[in-house]
Structure formats: C-alpha cells, structure tokens
CHARMM-style PDB file with segment names, atoms N, HN, CA, C and O in Angstrom:
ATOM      1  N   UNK     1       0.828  -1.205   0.000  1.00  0.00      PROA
ATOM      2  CA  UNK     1       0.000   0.000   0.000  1.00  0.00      PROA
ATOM      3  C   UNK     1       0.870   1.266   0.000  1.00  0.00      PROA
ATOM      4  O   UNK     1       0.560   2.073  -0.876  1.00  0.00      PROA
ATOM      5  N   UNK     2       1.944   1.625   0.838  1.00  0.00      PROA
ATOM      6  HN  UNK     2       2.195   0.969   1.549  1.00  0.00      PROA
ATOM      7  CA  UNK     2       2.529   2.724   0.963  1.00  0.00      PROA
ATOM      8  C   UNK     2       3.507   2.630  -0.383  1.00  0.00      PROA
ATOM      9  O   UNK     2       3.824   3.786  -0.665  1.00  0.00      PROA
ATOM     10  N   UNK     3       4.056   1.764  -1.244  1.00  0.00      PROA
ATOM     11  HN  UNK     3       3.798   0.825  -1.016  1.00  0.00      PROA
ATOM     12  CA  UNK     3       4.729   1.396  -2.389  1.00  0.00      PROA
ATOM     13  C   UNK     3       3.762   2.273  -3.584  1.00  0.00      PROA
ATOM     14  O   UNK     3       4.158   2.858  -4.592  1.00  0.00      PROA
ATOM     15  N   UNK     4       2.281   2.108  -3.020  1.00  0.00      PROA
ATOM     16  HN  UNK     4       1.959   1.633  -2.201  1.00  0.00      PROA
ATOM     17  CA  UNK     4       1.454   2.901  -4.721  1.00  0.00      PROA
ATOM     18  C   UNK     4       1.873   4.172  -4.470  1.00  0.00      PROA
ATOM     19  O   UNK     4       2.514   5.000  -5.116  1.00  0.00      PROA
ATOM     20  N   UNK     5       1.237   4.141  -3.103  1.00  0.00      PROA
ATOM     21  HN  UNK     5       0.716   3.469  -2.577  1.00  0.00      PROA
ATOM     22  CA  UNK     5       1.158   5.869  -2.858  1.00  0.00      PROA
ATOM     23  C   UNK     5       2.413   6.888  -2.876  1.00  0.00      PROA
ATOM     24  O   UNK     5       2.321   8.093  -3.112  1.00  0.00      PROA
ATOM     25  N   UNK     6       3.814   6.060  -2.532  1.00  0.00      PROA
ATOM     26  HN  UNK     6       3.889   5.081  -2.341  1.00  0.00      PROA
ATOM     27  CA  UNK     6       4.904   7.039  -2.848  1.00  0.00      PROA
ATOM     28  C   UNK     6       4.881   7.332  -4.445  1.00  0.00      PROA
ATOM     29  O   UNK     6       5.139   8.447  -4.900  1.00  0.00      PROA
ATOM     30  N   UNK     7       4.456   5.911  -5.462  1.00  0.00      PROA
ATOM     31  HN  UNK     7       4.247   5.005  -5.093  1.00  0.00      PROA
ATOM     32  CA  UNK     7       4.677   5.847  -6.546  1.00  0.00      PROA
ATOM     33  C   UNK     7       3.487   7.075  -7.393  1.00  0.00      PROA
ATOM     34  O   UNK     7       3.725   7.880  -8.294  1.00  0.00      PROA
ATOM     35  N   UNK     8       2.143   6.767  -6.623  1.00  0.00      PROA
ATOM     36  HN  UNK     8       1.950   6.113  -5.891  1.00  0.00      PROA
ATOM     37  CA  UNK     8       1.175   7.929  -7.490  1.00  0.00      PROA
ATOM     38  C   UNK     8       1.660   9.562  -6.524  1.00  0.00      PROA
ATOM     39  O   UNK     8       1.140  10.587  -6.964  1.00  0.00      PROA
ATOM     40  N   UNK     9       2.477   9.689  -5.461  1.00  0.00      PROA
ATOM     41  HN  UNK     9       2.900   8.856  -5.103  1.00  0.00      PROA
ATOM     42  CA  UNK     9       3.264  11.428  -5.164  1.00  0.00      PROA
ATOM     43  C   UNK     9       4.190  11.512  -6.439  1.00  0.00      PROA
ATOM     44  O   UNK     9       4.666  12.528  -6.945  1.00  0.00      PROA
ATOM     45  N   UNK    10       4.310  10.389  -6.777  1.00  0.00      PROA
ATOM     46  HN  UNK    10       3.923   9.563  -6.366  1.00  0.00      PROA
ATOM     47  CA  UNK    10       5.725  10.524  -7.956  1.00  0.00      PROA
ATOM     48  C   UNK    10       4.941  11.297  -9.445  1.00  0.00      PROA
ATOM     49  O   UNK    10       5.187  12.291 -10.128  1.00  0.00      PROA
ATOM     50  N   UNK    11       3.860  10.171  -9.456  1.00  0.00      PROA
ATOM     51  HN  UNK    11       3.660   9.364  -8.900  1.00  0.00      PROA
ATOM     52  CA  UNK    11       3.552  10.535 -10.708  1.00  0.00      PROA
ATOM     53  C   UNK    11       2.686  11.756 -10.493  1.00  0.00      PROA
ATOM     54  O   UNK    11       2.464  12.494 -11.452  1.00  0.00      PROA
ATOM     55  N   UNK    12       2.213  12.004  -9.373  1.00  0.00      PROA
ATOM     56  HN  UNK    12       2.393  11.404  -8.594  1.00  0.00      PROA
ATOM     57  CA  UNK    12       1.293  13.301  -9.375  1.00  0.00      PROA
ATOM     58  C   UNK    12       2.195  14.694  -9.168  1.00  0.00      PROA
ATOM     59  O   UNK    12       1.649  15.781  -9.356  1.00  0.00      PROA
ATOM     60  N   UNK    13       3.705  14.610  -8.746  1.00  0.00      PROA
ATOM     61  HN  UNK    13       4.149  13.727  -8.593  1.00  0.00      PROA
ATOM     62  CA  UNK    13       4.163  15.760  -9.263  1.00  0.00      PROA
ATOM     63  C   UNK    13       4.909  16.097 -10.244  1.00  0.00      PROA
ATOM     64  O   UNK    13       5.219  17.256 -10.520  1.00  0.00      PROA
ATOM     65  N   UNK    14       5.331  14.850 -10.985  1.00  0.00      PROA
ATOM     66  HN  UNK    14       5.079  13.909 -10.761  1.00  0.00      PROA
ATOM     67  CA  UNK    14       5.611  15.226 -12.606  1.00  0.00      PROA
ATOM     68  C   UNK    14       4.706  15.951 -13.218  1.00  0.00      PROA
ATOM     69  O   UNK    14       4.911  16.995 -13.838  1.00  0.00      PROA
ATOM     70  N   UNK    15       3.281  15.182 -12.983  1.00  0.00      PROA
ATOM     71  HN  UNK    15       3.114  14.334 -12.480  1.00  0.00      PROA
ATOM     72  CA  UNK    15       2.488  15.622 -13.707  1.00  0.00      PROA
ATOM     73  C   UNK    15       2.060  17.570 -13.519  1.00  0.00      PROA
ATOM     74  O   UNK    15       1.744  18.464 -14.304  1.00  0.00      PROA
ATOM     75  N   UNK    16       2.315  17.450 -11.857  1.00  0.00      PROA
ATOM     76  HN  UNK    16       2.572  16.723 -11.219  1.00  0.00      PROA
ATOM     77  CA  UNK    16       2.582  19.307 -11.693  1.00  0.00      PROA
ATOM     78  C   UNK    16       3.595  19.810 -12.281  1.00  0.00      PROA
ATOM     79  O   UNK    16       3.486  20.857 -12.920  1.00  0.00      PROA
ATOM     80  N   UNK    17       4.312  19.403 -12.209  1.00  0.00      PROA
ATOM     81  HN  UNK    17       4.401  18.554 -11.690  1.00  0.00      PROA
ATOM     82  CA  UNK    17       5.559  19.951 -13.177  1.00  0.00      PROA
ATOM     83  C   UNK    17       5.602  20.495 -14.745  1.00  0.00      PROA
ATOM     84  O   UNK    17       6.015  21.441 -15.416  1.00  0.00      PROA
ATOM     85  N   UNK    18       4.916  19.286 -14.857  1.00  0.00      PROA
ATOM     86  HN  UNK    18       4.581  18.517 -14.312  1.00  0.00      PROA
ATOM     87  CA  UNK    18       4.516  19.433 -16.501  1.00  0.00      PROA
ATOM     88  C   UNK    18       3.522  21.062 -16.597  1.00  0.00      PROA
ATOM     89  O   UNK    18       3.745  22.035 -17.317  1.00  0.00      PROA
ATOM     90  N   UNK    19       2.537  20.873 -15.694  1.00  0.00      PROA
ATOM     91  HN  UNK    19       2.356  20.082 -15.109  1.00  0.00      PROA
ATOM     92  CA  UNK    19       1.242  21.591 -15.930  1.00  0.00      PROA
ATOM     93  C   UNK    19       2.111  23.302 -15.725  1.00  0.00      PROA
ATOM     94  O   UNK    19       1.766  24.342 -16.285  1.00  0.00      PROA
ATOM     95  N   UNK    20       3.117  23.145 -14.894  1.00  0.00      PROA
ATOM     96  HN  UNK    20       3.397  22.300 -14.440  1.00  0.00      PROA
ATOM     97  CA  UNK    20       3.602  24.192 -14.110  1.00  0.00      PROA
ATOM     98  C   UNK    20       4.454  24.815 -15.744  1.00  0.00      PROA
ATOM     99  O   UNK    20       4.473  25.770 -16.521  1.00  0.00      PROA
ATOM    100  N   UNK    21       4.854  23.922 -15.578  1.00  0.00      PROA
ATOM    101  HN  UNK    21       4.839  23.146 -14.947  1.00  0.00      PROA
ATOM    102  CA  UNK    21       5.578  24.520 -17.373  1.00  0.00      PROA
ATOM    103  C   UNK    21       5.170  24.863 -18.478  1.00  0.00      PROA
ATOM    104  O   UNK    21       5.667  25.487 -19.416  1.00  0.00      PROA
ATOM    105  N   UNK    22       4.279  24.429 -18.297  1.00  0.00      PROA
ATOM    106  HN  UNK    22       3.875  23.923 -17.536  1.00  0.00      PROA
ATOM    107  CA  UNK    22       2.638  24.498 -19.732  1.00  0.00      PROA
ATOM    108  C   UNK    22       2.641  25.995 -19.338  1.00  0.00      PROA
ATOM    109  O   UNK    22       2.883  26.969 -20.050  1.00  0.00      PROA
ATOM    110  N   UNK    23       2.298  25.935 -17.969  1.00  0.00      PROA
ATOM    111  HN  UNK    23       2.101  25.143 -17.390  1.00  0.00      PROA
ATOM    112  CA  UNK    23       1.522  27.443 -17.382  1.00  0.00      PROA
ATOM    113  C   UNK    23       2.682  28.591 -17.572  1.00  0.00      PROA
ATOM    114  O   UNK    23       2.500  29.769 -17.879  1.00  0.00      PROA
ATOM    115  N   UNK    24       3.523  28.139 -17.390  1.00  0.00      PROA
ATOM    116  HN  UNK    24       3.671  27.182 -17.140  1.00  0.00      PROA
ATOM    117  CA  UNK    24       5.010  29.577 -17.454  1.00  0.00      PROA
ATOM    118  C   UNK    24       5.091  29.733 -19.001  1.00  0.00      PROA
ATOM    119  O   UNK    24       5.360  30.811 -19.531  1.00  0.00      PROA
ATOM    120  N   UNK    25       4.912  28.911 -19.496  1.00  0.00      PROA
ATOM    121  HN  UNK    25       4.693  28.035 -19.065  1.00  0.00      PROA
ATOM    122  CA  UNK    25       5.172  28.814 -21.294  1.00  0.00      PROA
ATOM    123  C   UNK    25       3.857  29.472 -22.222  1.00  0.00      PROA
ATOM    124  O   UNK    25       3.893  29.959 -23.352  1.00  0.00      PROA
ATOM    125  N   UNK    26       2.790  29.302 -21.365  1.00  0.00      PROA
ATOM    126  HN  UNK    26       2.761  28.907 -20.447  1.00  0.00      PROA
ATOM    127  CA  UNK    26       1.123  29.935 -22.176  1.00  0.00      PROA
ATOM    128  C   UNK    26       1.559  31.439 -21.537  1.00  0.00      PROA
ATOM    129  O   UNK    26       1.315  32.381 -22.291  1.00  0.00      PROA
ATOM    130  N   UNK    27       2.121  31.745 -20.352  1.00  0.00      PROA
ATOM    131  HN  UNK    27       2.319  30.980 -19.740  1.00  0.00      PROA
ATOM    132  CA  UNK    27       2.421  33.171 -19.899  1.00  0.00      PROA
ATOM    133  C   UNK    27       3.437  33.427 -20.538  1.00  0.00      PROA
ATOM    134  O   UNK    27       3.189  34.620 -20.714  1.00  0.00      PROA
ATOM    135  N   UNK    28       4.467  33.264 -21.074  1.00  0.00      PROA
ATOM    136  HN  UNK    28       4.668  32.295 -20.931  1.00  0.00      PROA
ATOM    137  CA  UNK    28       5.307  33.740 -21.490  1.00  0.00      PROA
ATOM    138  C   UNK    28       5.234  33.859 -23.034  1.00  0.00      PROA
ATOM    139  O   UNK    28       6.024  34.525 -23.704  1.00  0.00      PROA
ATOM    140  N   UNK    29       3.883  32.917 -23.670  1.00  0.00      PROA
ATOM    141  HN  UNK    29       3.242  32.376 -23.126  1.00  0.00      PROA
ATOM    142  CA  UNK    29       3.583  33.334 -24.647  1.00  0.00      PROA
ATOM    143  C   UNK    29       2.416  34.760 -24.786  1.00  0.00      PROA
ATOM    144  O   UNK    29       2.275  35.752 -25.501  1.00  0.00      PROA
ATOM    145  N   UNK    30       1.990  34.347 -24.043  1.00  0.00      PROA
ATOM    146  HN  UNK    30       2.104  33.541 -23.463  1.00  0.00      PROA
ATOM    147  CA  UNK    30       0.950  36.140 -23.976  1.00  0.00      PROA
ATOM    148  C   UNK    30       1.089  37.207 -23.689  1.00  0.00      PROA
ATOM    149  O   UNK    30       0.310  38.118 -23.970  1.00  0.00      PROA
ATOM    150  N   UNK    31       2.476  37.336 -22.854  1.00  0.00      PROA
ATOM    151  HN  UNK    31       3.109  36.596 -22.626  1.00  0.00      PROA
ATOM    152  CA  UNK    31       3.328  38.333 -22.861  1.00  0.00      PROA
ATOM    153  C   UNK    31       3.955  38.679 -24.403  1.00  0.00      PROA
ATOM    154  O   UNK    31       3.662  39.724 -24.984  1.00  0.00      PROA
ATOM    155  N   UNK    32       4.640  37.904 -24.840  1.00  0.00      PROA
ATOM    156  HN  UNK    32       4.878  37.055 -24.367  1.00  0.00      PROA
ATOM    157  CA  UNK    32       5.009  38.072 -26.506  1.00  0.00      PROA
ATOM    158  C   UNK    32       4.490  38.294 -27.384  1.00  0.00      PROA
ATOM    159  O   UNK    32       5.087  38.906 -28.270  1.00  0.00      PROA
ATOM    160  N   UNK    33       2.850  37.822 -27.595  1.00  0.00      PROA
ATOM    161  HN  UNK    33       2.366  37.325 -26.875  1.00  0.00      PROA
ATOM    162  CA  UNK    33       1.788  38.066 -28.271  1.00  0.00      PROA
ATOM    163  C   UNK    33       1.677  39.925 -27.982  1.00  0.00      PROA
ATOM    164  O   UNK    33       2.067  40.934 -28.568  1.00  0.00      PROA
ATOM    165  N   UNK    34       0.851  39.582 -26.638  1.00  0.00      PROA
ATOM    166  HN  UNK    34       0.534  38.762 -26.162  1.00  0.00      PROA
ATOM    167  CA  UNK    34       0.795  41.127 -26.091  1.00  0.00      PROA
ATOM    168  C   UNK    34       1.747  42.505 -26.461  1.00  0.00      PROA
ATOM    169  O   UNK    34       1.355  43.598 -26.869  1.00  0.00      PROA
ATOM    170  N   UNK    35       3.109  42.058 -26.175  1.00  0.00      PROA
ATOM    171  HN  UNK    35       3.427  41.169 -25.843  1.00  0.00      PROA
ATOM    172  CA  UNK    35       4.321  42.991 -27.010  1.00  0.00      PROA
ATOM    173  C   UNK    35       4.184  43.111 -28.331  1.00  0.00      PROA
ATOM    174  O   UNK    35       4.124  44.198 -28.905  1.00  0.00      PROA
ATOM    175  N   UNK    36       4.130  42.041 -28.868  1.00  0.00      PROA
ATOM    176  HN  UNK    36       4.179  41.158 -28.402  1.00  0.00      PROA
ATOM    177  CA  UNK    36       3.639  42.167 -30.591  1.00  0.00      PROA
ATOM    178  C   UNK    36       2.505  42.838 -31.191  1.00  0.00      PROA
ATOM    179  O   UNK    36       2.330  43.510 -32.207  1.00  0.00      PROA
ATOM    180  N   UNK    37       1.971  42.535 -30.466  1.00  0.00      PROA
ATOM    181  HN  UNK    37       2.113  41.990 -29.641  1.00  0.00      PROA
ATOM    182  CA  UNK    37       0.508  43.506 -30.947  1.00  0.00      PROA
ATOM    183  C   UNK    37       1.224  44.924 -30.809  1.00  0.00      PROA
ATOM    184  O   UNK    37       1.468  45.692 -31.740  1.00  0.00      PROA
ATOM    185  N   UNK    38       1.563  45.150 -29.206  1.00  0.00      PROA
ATOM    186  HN  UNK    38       1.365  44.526 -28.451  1.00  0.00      PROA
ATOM    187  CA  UNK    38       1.880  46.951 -29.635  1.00  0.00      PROA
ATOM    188  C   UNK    38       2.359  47.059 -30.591  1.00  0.00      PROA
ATOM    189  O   UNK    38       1.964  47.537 -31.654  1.00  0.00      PROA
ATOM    190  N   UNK    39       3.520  46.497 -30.208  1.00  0.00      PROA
ATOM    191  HN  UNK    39       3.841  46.109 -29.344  1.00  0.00      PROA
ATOM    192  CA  UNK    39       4.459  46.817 -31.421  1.00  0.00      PROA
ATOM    193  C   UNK    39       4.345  46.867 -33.027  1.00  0.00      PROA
ATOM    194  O   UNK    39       5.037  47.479 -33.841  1.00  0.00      PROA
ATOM    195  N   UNK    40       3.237  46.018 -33.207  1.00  0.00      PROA
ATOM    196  HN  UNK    40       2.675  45.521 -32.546  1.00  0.00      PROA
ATOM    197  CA  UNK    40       2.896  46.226 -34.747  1.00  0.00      PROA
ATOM    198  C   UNK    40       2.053  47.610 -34.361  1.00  0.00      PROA
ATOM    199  O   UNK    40       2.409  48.676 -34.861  1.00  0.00      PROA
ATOM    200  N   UNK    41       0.774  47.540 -33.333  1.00  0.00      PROA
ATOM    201  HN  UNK    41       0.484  46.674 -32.927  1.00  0.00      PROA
ATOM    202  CA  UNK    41       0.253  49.314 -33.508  1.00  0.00      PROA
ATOM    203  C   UNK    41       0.842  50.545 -33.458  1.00  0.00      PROA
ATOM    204  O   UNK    41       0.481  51.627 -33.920  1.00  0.00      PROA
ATOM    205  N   UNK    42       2.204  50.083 -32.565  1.00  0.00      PROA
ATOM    206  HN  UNK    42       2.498  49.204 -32.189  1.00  0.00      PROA
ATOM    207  CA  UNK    42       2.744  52.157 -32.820  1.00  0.00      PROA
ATOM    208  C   UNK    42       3.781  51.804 -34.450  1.00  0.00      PROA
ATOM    209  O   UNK    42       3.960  52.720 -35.253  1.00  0.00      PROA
ATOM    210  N   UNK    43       4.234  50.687 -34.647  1.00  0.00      PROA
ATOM    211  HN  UNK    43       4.088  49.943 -33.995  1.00  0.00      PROA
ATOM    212  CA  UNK    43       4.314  50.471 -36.633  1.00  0.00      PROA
ATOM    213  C   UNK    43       3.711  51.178 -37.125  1.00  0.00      PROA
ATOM    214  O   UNK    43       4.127  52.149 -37.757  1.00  0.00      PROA
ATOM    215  N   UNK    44       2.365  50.803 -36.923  1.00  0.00      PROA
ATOM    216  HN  UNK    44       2.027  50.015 -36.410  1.00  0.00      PROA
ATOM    217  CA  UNK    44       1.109  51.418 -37.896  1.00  0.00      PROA
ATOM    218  C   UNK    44       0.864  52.880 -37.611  1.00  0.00      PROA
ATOM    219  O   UNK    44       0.360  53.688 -38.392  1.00  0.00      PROA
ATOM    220  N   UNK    45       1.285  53.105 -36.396  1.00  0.00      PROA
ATOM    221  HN  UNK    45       1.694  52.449 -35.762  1.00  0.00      PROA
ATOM    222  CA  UNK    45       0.965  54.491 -36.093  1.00  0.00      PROA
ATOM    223  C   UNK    45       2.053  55.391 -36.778  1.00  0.00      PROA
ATOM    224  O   UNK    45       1.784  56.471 -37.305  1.00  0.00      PROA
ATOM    225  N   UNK    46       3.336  54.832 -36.717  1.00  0.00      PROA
ATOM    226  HN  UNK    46       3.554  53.955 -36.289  1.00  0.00      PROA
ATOM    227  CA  UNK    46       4.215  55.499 -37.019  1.00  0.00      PROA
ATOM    228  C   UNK    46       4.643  55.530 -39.084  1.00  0.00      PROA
ATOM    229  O   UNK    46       5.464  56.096 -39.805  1.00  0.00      PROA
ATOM    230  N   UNK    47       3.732  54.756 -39.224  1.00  0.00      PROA
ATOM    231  HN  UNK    47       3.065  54.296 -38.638  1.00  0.00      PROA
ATOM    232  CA  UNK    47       3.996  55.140 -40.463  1.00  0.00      PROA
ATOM    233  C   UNK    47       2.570  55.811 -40.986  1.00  0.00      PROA
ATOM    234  O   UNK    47       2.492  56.191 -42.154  1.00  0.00      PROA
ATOM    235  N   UNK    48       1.914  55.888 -40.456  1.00  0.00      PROA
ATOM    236  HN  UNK    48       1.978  55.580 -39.507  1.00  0.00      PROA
ATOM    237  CA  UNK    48       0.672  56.834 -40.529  1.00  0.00      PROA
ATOM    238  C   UNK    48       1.328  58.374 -40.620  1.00  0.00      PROA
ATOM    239  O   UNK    48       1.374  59.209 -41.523  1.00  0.00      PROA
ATOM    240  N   UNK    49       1.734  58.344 -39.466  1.00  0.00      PROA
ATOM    241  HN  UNK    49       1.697  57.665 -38.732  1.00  0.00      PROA
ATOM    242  CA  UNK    49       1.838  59.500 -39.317  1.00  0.00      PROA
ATOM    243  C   UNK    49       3.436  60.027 -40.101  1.00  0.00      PROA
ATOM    244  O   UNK    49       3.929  61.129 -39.858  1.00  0.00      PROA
ATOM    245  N   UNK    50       4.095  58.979 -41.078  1.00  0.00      PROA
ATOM    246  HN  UNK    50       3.695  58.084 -41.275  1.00  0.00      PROA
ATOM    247  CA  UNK    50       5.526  59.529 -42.140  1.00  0.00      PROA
ATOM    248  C   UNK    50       4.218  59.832 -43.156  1.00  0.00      PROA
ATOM    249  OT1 UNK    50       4.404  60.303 -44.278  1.00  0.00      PROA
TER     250      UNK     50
END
C-alpha cells in the first residue's frame, strides 16, 4: 500500500511539473503576443503619421 502511494506522489508531481511549465510557457507566450501587438500598432501608427 505505501509502495502505490509514494509511486502515485511521484507521478502526481511530474504531472505538476509538466502543468507548471505548460503554465510559465502559455504566460510567457501572452506576454510576446501582447508585445507584438503593440508593437505592430505604434508600426502602424508610425507610419501613418511619415
């Protein structure tokens, strides 16, 4: 009995691990998205206004 349960802490914090990295990686993509967007609008702004 205590043999599953160390074995499913094992697999239940890989599996946080994983999720934890998913989660830093979807944030660190929407941050980049987010920058990109400005950055293409003051583009657009700035060649509006050449």
């Amino acid at each position: 009995m205590a043999g599953t349960k160390r074995r499913y802490k094992r697999v239940a914090s890989r599996r946080l691990n994983m999720w934890l990295s998913l989660y830093r990686h979807s944030i660190v993509h929407a941050l980049l998205a987010m920058r990109y967007m400005v950055d293409s609008k003051s583009l657009e702004r700035t060649i509006r206004c050449e």
